[in-house]
N, C-alpha and C positions, 0 to 999 in steps of 0.2 A: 437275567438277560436284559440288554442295555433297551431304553424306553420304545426305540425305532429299528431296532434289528429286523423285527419282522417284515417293516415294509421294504428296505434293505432285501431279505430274503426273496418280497415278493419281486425284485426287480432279477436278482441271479436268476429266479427259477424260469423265469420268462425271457432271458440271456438263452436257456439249453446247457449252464454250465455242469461240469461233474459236481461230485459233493466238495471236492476237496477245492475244487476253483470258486464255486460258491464260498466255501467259509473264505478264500482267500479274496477276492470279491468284497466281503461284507465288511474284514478287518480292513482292507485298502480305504474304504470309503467311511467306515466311523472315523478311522484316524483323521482323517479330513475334514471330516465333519465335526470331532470333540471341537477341533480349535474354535469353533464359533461358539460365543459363547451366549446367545441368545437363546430364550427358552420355546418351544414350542408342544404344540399337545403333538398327539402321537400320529393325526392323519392329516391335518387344517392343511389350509390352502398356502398358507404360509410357510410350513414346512416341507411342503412338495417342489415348493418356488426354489426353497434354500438346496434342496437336493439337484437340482434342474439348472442350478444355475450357479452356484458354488461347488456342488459336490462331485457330480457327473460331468461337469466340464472340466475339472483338473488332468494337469497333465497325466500324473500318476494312474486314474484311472483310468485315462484313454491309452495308453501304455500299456496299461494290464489289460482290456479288452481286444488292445491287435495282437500281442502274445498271447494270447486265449484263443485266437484264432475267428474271434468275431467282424459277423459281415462288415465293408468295409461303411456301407450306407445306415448301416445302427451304430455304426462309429461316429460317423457325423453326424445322426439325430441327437448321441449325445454331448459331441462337441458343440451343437447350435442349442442345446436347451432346450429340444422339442422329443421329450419323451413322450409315449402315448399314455398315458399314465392309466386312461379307459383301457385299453389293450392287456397290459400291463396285469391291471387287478382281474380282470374277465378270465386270465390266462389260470387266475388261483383260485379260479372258483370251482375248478375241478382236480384233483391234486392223483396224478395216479400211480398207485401200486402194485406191486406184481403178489404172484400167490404168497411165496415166500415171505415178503412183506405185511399181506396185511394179516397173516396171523399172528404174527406177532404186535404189530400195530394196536390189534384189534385185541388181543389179552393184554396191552401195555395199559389201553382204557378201559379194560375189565379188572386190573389194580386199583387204577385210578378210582373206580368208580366204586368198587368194595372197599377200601380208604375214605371216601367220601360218608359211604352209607352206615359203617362201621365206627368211625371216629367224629364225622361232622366236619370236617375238617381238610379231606384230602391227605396229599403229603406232605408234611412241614418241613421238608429242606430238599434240594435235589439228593445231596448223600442218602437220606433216606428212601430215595428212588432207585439209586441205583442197586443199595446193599438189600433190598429186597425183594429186585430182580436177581440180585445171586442167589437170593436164597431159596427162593422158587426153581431157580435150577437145580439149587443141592440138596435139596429133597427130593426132586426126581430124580436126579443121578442114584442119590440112597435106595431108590426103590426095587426092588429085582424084579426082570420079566419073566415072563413062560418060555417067552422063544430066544435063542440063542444070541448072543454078544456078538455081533459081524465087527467090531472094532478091537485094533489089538491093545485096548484100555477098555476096562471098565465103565461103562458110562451109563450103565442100568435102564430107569424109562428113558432116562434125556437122550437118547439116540434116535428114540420113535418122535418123544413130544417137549414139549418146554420152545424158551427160548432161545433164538440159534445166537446168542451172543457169549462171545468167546471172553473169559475175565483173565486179567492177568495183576500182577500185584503192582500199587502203587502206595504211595507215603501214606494214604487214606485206607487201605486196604485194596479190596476185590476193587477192579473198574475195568469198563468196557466201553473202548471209545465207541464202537457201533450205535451202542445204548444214547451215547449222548448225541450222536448225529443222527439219529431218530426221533429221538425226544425234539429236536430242535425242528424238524419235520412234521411234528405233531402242532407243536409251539404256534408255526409258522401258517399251518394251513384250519388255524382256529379248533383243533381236536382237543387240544388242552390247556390250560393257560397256565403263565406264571407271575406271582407277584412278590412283592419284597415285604418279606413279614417283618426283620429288624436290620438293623447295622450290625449283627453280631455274627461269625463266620464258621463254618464248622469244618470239621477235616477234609474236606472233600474238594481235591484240587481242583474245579471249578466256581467254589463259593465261598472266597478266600475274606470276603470282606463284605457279604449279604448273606441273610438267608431266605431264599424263596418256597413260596407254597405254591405246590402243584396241585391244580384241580381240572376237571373238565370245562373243554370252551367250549363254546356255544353250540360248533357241528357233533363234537363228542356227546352232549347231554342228547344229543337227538339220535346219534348212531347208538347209545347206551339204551336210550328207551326204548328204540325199535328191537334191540337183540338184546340186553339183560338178563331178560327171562329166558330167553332161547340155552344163553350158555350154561344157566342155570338147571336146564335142563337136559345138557346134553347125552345121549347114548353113545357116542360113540368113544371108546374106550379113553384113543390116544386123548382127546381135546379136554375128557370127565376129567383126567386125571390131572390133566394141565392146571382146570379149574381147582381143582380141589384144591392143589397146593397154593394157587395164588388166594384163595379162602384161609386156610391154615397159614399161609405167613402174614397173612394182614389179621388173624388174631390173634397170634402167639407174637408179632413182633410191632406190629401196627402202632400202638401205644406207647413202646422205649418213647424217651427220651432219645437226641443225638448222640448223647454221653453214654445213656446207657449202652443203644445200640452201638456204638464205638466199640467198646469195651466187650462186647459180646464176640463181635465179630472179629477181632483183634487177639483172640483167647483161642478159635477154630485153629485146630490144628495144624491145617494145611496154609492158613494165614500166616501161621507161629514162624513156621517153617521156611517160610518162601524168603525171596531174598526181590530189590526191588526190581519186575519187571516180566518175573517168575509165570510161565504161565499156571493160573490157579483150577481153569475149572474149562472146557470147553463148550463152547453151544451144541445144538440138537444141528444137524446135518442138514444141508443141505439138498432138498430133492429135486426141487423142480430146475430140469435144464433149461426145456423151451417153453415158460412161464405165459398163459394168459393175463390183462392186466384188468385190474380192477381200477373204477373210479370214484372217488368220493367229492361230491360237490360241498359247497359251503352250507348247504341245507342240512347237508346228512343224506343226499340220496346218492343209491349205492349203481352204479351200472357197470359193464363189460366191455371193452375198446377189441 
């Protein structure tokens, strides 16, 4: 992820944009912002100025926020260079999710964080992020229940629990754009971080020319320490079972190499099979209609909106 995406991110999320305006948002404004080729660190006062006054005042971007449908008065704080940039970040310090959401959120850094405790290391490339969220699915999928199959597919525990991320086949294999627009969510409101381990690229059509390592940021090592033990111990059937498999696939696969796991995953049947674009695997269902929403500040503390 490019060195300033984040603070980027924190400007869309504080816009009200969708997801998909957000990312389009984000690429509008690096593209504008590559051309300069001056270096800056990732928050200094220097680069808020260059954002505030090169980047957010171009036309392009003020173009995309009246077709976004934004007020016409944050149109012209950004055409005058008077972002509130306090506003702004206050706005990220609480980031909220709905039910649906943070369970999966919340197993995505109970991955992370069994990768961590397991390896030392986290996870050494996004590909290996995402092919071991499939695989946590498809193990559950494997697993047969007590109670009856209400879908007209097979889809074993992942109906009750797993993640609700739907995979469909790419040049890389399994991928789930959901996955990556969450991860980037995670990325963005300090739940987990990512850095540039080499210049060398793996199959994973997002990290065509870096490979990054994924770990817990700052708010995640504090949401992990409050509840670790908690998931560790859970009774209750559907969430044991979630854990379990995300246990079992970070030690049966945690350790591959890229190459290895490539080649593993590339061999599954339903991989072999598929042709590109192919739905492979679908997520666990959707229940909640009218969703209470949870909050997570940049501390780690947890509240109810």
């Amino acid at each position: 992820m490019a060195r300033h995406e984040k603070a980027l991110l924190r400007v869309s999320q504080w816009l009200d944009l969708s997801r998909t305006e957000r990312q389009e948002f984000v690429d509008t404004a690096q593209r504008i912002s590559s051309r300069q080729e001056a270096a800056f660190s990732q928050y200094d006062e220097e680069y808020l100025e260059h954002l505030k006054q090169d980047v957010f005042t171009h036309e392009k971007v003020l173009s995309y926020l009246e077709e976004a449908g934004i007020g016409e008065d944050v149109v012209q704080d950004f055409s005058s260079g008077e972002i509130p940039f306090d506003e702004v970040y206050q706005s990220w310090n609480e980031i909220r999710y709905s039910v649906n959401e943070i369970l999966d959120l919340t197993m995505l850094l109970k991955l992370v964080h069994s990768c961590s405790e397991t390896l030392s290391q986290g996870i050494d490339s996004r590909y290996k992020f995402q092919k071991l969220v499939y695989l946590v699915n498809q193990e559950l999928a494997d697993q047969n229940r007590m109670d009856r199959d209400t879908t007209p597919y097979d889809h074993g525990k992942l109906e009750k629990t797993g993640f609700r991320y739907t995979y469909r086949m790419r040049s890389s294999g399994p991928f789930a754009k959901t996955l990556e627009e969450d991860k980037r969510r995670l990325y963005a409101s300090n739940l987990i971080d990512e850095e540039v381990m080499a210049k060398v690229e793996t199959p994973e059509i997002n990290e065509e020319n870096c490979r990054y390592r994924i770990t817990l940021g700052r708010s995640g090592e504090v949401v992990m320490d409050r509840f670790a033990s908690q998931l560790e111990s859970l009774e209750t059937e559907v969430l044991s079972d979630w854990e379990d498999a995300i246990d079992h696939v970070v030690l049966q696969f945690g350790h591959m190499t890229v190459e290895e796991l490539h080649e593993y995953i590339m061999d599954l049947d339903p991989v072999k099979e598929a042709e590109e674009r192919d739905l492979l695997l679908r997520g666990r269902r959707v229940k909640y209609d009218s969703e209470p929403w949870i909050t997570i500040s940049a501390g780690g503390e947890i509240g109810h909106v």
